[in-house]
C-alpha positions in Angstrom: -17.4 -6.4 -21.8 -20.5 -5.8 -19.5 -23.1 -3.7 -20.7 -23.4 -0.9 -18.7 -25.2 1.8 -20.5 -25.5 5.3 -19.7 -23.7 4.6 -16.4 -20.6 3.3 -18.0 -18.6 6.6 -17.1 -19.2 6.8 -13.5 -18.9 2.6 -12.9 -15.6 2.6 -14.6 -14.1 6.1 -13.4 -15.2 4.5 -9.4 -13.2 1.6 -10.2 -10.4 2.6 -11.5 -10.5 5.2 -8.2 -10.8 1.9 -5.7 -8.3 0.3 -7.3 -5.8 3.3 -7.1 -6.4 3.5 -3.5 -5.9 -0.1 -2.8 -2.8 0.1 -4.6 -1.7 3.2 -2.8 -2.7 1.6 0.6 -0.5 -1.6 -0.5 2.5 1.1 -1.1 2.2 2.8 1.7 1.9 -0.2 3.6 4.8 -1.8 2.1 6.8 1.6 2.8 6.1 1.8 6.6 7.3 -1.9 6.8 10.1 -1.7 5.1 10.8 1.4 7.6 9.9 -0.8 11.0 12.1 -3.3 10.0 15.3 -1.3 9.3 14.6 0.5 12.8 14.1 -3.0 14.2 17.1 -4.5 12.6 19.2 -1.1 14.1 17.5 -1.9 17.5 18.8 -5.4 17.5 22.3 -4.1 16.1 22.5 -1.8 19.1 21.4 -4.3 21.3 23.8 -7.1 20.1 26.8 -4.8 19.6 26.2 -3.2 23.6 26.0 -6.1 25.5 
């Protein structure tokens, strides 16, 4: 493990917070494209189904 002396705490504690942001970005990111696609699949549906 690195040696990070007296800093250890605040070096680890701002990683950890990064990587729980980028994994809450990734989420919320998956999330919103899970909800496009369903409103583009209804889209199409609607469009398909009225002409």
């Amino acid at each position: 493990m690195l040696e990070l002396g007296k800093y250890a705490g605040a070096v680890l504690s701002s990683w950890g917070v990064t990587l729980g942001l980028i994994g809450l970005l990734v989420a919320v990111s998956w999330v919103q494209a899970r909800r496009v696609k369903a409103a583009l699949d209804a889209a199409e549906a609607r469009r398909k189904g009225g002409a």
